[in-house]
N, C-alpha and C positions, 0 to 999 in steps of 0.2 A: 703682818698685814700683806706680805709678800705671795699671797695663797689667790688672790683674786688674780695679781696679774700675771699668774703661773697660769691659773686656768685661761686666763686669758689668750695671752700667747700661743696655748696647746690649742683652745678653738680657733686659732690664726691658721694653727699649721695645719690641722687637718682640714680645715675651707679650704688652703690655699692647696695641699696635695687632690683635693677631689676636682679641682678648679682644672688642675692640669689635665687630668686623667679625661677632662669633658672635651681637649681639644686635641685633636690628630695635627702631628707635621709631617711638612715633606720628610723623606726619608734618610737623606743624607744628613740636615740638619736637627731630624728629631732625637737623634742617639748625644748628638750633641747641646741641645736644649736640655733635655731628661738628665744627662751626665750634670749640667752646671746648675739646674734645678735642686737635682736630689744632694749632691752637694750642699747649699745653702741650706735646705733642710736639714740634712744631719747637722750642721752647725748650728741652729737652731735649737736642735734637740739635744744635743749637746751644753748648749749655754743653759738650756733650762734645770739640766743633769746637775751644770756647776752654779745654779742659783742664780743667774745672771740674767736677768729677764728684760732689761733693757737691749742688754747684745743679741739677744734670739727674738725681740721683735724688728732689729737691725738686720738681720739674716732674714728674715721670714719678707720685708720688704723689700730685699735684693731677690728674692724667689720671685718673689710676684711680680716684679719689675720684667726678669727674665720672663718669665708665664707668657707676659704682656708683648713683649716684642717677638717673641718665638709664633704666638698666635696671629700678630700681624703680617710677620713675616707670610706666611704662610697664603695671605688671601692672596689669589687671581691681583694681576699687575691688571690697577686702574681702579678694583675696585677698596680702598681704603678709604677709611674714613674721614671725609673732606670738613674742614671748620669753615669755608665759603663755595658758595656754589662757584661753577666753569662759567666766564664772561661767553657771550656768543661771539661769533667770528664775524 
């Protein structure tokens, strides 16, 4: 019954490599975003290689972690995504 959350897992990783490929970085940090990205992916793919489908959904959400703050990184300073609006002055 280890066959669903193999499929599983493998529809993680491929969302989660197209996810990146959707977002441009700056360029000094994007060689290094993509470096520790595809990293976590190959271990990923790797765990699924050695049947270990908990460890490569563990890998697969340190990717998208990265994904996540590499794509933040990136917006224009000011605009990120505020959880309360600015008080007025």
């Amino acid at each position: 019954m280890k066959i669903p959350a193999i499929r599983s897992a493998a529809a993680c990783l491929l969302l989660a490599a197209f996810a990146l490929g959707q977002s441009p970085a700056r360029a000094g940090s994007e060689e290094e975003c993509d470096r520790l990205y595809t990293g976590y992916l190959e271990k990923a793919k790797q765990a699924l290689l050695d049947k270990k489908p908990d460890d490569a959904v563990a890998f697969l959400l340190k990717a998208s972690a990265i994904a996540q703050s590499c794509a933040e990184a990136e917006k224009p300073g000011g605009q990120g995504d505020r959880k309360t609006p600015a008080l007025p002055a």
